[in-house]
C-alpha positions in Angstrom: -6.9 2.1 -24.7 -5.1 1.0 -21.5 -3.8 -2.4 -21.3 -3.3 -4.9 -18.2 0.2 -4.6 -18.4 -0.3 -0.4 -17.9 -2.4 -0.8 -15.1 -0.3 -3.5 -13.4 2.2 -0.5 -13.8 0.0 1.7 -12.3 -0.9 -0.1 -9.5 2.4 -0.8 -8.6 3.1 2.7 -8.8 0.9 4.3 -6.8 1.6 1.3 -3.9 5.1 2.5 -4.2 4.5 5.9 -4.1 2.0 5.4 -0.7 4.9 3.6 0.9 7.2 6.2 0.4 4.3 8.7 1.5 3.9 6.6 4.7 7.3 6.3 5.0 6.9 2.1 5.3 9.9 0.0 4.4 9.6 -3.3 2.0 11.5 -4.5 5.7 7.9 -2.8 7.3 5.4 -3.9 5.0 6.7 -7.7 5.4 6.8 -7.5 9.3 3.2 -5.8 8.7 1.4 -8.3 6.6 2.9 -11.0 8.3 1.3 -9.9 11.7 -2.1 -10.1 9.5 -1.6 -13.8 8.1 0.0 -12.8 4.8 3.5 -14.5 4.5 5.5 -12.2 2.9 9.9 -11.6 3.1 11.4 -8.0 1.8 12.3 -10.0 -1.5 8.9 -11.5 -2.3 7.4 -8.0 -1.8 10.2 -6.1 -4.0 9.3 -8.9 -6.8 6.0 -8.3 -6.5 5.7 -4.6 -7.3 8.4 -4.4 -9.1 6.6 -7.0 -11.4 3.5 -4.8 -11.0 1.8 -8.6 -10.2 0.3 -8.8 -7.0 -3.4 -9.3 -6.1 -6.0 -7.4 -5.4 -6.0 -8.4 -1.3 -2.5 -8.0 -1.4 -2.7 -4.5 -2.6 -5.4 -3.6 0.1 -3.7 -5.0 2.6 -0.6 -3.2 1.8 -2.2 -0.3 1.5 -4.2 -0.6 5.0 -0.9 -2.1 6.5 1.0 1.2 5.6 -1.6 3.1 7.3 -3.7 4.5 3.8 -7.5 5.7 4.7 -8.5 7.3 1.4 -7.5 5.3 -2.3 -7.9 7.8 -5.3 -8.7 5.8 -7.7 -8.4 9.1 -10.2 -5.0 9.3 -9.3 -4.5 5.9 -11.3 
């Protein structure tokens, strides 16, 4: 059985890995959200998914922000 604190790991995971893919900075992704109404700094996002604790909007948005079309969900 999988627990919360796997997925969290998961999630955080594959955002990191779609950064890198997109080649987006934590510097990027701040100046990014920001420019949609999230209010974000290069620290709070490090924290965040290096935590693995970040919502669901704020993994979307990251994930739109960064310039992802498809999630793979099986890729979780």
């Amino acid at each position: 059985m999988v627990t919360q604190p796997d997925w969290n790991e998961r999630a955080s995971r594959y955002l990191k890995a779609e950064l890198k893919r997109q080649g987006v900075t934590y510097d990027d992704l701040a100046a990014r959200l920001n420019a949609i109404g999230f209010q974000e700094t290069k620290a709070s996002i490090s924290n965040k998914i290096s935590r693995g604790a970040f919502t669901a909007a704020f993994f979307l948005a990251a994930l739109r922000v960064a310039g992802t079309q498809i999630i793979r969900v099986d890729e979780f």
